[in-house]
MMTF fields as JSON, N, C-alpha, C and O atoms, coordinates in Angstrom:
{
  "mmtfVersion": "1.0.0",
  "mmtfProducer": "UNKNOWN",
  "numBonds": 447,
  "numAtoms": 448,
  "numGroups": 112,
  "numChains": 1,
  "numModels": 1,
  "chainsPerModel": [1],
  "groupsPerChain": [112],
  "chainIdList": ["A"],
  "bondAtomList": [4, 2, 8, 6, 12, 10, 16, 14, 20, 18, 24, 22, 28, 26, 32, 30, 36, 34, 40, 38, 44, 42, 48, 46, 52, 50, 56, 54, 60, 58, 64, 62, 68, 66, 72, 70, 76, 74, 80, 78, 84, 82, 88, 86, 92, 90, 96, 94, 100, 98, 104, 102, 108, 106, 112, 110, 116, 114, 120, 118, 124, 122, 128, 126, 132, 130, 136, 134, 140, 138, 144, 142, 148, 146, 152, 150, 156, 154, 160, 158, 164, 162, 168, 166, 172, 170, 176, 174, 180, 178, 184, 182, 188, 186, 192, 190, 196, 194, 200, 198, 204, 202, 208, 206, 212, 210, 216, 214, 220, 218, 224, 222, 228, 226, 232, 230, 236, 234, 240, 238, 244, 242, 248, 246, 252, 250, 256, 254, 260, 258, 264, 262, 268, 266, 272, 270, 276, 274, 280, 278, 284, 282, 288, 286, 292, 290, 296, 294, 300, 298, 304, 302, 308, 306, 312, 310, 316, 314, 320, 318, 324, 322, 328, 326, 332, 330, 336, 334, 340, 338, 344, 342, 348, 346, 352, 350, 356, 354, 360, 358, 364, 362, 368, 366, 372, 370, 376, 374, 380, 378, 384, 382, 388, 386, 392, 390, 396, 394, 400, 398, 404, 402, 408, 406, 412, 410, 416, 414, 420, 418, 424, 422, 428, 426, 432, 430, 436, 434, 440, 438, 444, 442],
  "bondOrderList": [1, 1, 1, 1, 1, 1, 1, 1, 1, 1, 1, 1, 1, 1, 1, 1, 1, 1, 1, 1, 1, 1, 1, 1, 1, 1, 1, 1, 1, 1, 1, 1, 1, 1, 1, 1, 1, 1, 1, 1, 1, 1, 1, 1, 1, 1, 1, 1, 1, 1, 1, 1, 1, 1, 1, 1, 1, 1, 1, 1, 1, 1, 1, 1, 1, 1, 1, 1, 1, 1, 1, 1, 1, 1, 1, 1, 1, 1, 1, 1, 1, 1, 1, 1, 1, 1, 1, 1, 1, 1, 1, 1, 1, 1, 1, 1, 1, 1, 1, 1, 1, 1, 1, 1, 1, 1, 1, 1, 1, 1, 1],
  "groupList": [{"groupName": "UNK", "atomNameList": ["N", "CA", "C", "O"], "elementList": ["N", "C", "C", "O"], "formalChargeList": [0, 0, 0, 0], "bondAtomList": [1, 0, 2, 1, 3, 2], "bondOrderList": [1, 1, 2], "singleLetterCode": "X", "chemCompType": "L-PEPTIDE LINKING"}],
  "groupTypeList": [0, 0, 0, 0, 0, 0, 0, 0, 0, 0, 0, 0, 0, 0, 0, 0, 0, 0, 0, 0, 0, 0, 0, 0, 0, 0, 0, 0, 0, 0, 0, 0, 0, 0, 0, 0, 0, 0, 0, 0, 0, 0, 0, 0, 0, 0, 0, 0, 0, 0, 0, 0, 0, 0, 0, 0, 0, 0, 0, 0, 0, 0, 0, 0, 0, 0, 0, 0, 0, 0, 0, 0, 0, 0, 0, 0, 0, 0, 0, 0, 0, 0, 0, 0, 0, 0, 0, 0, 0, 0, 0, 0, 0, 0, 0, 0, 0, 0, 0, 0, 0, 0, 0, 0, 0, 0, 0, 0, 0, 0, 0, 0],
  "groupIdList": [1, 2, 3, 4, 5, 6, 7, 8, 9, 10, 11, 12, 13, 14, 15, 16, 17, 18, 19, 20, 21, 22, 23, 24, 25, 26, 27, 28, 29, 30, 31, 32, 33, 34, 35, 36, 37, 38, 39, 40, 41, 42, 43, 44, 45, 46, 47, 48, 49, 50, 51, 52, 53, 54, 55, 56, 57, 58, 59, 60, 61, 62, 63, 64, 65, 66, 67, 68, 69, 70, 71, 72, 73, 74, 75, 76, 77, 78, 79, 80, 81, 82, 83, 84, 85, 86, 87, 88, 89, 90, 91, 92, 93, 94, 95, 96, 97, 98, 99, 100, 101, 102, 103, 104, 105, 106, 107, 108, 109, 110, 111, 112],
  "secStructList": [7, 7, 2, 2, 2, 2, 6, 6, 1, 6, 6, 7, 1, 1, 1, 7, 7, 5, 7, 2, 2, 2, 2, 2, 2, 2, 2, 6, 1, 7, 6, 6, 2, 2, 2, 2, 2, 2, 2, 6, 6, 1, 7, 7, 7, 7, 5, 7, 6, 6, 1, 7, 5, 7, 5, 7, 1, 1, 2, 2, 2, 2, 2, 2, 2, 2, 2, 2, 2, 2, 2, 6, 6, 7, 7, 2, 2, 2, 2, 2, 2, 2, 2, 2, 2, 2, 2, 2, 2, 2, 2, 2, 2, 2, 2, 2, 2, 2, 2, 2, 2, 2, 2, 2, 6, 6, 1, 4, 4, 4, 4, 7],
  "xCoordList": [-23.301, -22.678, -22.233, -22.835, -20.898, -20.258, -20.836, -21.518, -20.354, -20.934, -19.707, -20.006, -18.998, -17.607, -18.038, -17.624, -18.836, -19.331, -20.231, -20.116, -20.976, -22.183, -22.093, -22.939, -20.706, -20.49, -19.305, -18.803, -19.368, -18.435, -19.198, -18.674, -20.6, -21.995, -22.381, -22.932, -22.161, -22.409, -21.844, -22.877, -20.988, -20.228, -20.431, -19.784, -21.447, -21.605, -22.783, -23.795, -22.521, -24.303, -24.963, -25.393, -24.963, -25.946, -26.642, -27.418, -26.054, -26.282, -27.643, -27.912, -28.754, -30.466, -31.022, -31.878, -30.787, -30.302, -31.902, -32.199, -32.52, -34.115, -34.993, -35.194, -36.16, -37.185, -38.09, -37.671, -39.064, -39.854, -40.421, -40.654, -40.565, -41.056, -40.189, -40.498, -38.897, -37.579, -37.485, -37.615, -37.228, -37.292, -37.84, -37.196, -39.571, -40.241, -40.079, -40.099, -39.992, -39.355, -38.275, -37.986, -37.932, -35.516, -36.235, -36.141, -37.13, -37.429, -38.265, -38.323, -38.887, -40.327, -41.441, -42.361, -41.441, -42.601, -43.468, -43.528, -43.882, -44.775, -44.164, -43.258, -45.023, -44.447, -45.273, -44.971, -46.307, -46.906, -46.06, -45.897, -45.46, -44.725, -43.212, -42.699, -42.783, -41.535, -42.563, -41.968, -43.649, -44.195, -44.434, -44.39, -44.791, -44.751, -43.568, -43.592, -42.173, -41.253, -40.42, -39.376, -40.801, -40.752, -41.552, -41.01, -42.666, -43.569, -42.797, -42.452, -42.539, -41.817, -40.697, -40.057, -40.02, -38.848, -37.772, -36.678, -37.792, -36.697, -35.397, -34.184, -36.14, -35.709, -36.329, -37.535, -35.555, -36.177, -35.837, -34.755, -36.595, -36.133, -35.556, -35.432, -35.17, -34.54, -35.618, -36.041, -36.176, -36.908, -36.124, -35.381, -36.893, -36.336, -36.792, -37.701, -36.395, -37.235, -38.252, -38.807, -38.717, -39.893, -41.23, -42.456, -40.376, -41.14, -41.111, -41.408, -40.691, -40.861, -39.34, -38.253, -39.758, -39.258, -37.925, -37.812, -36.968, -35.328, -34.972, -35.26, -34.461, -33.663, -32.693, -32.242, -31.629, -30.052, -29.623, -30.667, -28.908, -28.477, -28.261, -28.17, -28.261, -28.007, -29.283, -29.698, -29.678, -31.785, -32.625, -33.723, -31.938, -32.236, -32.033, -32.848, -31.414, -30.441, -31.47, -32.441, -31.926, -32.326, -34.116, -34.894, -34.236, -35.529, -35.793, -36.897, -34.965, -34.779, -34.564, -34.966, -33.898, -33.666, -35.331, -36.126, -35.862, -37.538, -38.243, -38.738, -38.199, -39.354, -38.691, -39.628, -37.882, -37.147, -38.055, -38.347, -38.146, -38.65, -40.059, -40.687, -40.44, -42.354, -42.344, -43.038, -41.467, -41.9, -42.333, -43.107, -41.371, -41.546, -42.216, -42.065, -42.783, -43.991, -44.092, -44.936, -42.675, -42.458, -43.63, -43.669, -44.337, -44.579, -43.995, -42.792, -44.697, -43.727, -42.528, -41.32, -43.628, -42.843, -42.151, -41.007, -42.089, -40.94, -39.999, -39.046, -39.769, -39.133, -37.635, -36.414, -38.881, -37.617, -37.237, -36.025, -37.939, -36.965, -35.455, -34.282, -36.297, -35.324, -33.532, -32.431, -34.168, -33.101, -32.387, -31.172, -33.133, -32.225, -31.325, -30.224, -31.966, -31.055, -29.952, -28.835, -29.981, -28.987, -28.066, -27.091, -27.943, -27.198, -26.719, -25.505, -27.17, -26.881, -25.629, -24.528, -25.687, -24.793, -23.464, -22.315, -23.877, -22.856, -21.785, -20.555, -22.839, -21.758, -20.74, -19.542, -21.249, -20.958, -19.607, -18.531, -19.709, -18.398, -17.352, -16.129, -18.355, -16.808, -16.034, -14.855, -17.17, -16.031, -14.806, -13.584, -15.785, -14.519, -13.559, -12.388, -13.957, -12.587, -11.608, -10.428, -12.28, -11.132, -10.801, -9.915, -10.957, -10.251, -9.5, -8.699, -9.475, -8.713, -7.638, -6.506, -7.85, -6.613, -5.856, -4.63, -6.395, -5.641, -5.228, -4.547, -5.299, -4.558, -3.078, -1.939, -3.847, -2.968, -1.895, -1.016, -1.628, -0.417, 0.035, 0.654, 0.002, -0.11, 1.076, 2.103, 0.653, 0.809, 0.895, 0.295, 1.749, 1.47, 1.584, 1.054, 2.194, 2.67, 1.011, 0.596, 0.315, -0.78, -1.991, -3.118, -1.848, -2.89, -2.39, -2.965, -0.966, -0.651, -1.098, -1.043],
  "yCoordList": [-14.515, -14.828, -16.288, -17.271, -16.17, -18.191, -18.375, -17.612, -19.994, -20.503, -20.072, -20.264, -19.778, -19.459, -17.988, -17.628, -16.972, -15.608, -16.037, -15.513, -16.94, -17.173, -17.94, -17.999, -18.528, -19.403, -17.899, -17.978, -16.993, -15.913, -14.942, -14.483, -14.955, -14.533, -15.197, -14.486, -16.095, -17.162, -16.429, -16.275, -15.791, -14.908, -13.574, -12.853, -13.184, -12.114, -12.033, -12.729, -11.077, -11.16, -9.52, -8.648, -9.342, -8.202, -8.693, -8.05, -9.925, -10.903, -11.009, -11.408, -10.508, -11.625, -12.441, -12.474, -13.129, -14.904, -15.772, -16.95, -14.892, -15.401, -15.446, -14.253, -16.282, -15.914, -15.234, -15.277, -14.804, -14.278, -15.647, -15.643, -16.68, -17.798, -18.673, -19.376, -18.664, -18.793, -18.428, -19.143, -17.175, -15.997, -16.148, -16.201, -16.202, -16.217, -18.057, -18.307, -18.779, -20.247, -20.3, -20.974, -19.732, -19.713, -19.106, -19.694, -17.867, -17.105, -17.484, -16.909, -18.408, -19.017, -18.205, -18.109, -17.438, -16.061, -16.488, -17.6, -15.515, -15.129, -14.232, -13.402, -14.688, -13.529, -12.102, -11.099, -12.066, -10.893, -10.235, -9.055, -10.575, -10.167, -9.404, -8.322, -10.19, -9.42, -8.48, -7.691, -8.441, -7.244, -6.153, -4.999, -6.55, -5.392, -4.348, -3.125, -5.63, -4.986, -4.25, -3.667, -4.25, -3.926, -2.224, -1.121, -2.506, -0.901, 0.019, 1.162, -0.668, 0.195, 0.341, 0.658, 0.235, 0.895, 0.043, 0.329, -0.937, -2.048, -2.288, -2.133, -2.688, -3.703, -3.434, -3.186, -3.457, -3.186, -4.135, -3.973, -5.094, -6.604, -6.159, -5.0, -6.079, -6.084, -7.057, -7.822, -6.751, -7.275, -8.112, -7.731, -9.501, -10.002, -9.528, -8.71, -9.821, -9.796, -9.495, -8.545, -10.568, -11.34, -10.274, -10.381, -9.361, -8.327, -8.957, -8.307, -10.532, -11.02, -10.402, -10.061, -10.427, -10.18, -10.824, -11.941, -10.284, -11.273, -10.839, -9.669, -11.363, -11.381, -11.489, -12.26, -10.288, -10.907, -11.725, -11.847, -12.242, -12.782, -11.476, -11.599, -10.397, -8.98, -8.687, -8.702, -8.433, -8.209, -9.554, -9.462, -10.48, -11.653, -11.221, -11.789, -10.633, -10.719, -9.769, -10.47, -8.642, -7.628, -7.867, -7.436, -8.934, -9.438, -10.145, -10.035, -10.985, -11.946, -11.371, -11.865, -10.315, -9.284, -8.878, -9.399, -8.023, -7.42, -8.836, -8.731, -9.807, -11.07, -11.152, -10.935, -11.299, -11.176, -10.043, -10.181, -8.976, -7.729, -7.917, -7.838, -8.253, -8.486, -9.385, -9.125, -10.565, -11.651, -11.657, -12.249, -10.699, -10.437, -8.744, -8.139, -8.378, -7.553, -5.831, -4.948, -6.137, -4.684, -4.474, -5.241, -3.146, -3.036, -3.125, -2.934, -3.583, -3.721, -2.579, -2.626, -1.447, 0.073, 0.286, 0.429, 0.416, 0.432, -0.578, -0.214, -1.868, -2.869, -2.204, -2.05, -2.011, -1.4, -0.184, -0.013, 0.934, 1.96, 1.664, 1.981, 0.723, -0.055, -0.176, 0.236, -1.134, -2.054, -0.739, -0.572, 0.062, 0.979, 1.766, 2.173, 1.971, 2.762, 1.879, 2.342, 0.939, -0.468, -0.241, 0.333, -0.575, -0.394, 0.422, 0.218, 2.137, 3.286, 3.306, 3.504, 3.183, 2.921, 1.864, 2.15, 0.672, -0.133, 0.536, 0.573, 1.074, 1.801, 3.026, 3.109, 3.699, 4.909, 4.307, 4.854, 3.178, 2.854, 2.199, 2.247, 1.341, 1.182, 2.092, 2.004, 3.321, 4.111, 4.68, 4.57, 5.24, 5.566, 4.671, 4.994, 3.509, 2.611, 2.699, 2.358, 3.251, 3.307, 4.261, 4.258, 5.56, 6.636, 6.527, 7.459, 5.95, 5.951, 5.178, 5.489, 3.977, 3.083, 4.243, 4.299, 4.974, 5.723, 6.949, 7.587, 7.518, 8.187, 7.873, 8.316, 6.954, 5.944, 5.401, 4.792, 5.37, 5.132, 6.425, 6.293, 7.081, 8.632, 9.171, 9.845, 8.775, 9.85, 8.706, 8.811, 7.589, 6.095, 6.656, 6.06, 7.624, 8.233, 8.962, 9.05, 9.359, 9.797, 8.813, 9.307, 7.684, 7.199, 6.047, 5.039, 6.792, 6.02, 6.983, 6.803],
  "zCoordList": [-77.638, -76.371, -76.411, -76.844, -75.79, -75.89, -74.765, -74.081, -74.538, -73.303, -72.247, -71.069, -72.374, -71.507, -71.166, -70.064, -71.911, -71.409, -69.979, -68.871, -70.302, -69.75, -68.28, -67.387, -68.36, -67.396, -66.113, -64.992, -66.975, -66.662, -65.146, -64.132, -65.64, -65.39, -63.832, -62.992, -63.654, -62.665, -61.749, -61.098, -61.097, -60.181, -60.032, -59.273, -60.845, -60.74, -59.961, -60.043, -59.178, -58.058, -58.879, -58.125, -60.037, -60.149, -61.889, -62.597, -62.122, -63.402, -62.875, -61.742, -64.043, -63.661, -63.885, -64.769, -63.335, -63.363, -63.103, -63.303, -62.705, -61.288, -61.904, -62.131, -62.667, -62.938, -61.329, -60.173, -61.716, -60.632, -59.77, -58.561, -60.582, -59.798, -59.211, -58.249, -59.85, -59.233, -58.113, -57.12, -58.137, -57.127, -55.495, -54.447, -55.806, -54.809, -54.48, -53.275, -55.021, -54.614, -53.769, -52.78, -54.179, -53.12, -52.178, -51.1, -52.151, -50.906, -49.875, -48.787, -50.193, -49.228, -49.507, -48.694, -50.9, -50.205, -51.94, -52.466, -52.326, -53.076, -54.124, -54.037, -55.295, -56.525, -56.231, -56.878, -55.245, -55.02, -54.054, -54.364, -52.989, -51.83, -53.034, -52.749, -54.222, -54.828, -55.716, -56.45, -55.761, -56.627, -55.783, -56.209, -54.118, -53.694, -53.28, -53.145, -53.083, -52.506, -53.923, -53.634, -55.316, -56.337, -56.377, -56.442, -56.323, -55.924, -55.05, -55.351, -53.82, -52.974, -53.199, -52.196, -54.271, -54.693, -54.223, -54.708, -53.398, -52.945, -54.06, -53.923, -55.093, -56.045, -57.334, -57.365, -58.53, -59.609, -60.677, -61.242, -61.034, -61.206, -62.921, -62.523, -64.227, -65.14, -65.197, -64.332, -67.1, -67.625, -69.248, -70.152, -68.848, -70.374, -71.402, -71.263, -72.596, -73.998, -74.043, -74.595, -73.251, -73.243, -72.207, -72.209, -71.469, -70.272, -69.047, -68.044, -68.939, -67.752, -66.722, -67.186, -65.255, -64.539, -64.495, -65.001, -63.983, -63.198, -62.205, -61.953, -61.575, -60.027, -60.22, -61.066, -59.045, -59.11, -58.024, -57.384, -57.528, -56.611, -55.051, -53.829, -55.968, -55.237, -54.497, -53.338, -55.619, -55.426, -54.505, -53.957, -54.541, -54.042, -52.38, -51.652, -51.927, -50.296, -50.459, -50.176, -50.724, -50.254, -49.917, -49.066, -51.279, -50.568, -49.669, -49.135, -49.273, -48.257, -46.778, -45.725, -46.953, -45.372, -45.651, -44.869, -46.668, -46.704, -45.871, -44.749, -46.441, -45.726, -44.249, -43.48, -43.733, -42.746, -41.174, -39.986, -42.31, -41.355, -41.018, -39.963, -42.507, -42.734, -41.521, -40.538, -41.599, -40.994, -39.104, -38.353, -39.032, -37.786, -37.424, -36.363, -38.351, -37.657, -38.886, -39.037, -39.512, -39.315, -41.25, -42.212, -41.019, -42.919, -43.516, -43.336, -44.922, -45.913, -46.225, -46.457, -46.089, -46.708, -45.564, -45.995, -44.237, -43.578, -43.62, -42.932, -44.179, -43.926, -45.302, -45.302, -46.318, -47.659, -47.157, -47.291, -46.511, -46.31, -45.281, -45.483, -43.831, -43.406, -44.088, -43.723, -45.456, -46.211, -46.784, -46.675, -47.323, -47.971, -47.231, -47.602, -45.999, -45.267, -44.833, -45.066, -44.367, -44.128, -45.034, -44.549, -46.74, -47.705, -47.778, -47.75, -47.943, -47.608, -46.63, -47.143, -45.753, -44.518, -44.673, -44.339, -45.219, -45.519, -46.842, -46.84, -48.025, -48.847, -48.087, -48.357, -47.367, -46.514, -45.955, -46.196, -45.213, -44.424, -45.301, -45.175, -46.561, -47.231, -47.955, -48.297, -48.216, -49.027, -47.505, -47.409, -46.59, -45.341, -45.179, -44.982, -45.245, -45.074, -46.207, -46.126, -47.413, -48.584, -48.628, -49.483, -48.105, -47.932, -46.488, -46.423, -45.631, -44.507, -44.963, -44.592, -45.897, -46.276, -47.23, -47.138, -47.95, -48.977, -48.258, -49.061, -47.264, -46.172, -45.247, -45.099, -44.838, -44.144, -45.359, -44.75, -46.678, -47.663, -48.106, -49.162, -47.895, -48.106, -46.827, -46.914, -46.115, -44.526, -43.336, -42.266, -43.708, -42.596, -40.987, -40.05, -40.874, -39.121, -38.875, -37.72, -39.817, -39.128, -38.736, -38.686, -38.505, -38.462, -37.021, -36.607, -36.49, -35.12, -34.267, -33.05]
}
């Protein structure tokens, strides 16, 4: 890999960029709090070489909404089913919005 691949990487939010102590540092929380939201299926950190954990910038938001929920009351395991369903939903509307745009170029009078 050049350094121009690597610097390519930097923009990518699903690149695992985080050590785990990284991680729980940016987050305010604990490397136990990303092991649990890891168990519960949240997030599944990509392992180095080495077996140690990474974070994406992706995986990062999703833990940060999880401490978010904890923080104010809700369980852990409801907080990730929460998130997933959240995501779930957000993919859901962008694909509708990309089939309504690809309708709407198709058929432009049906969508007045």
């Amino acid at each position: 890999m050049t350094a121009d691949d690597s610097y390519g990487r930097l923009d990518d939010d699903d690149y695992p960029a985080y050590t785990m102590g990284r991680a729980a540092e940016m987050l305010g929380t604990t490397q136990g709090f990303l092991r649990a939201i890891g168990e519960a299926r949240l997030i599944t950190p990509l392992r180095s070489a080495g077996g140690h954990r990474r974070y994406s910038r992706y995986q990062l938001r999703l833990a940060a909404r999880a401490r978010e929920l904890v923080d104010h009351g809700t369980p852990i395991e409801a907080a990730c089913r929460i998130i997933i369903l959240e995501d779930q939903l957000e993919e859901a509307q962008r694909i509708n919005a990309e089939y309504r745009r690809a309708a709407e170029s198709v058929n432009p009078t049906a969508a007045a």
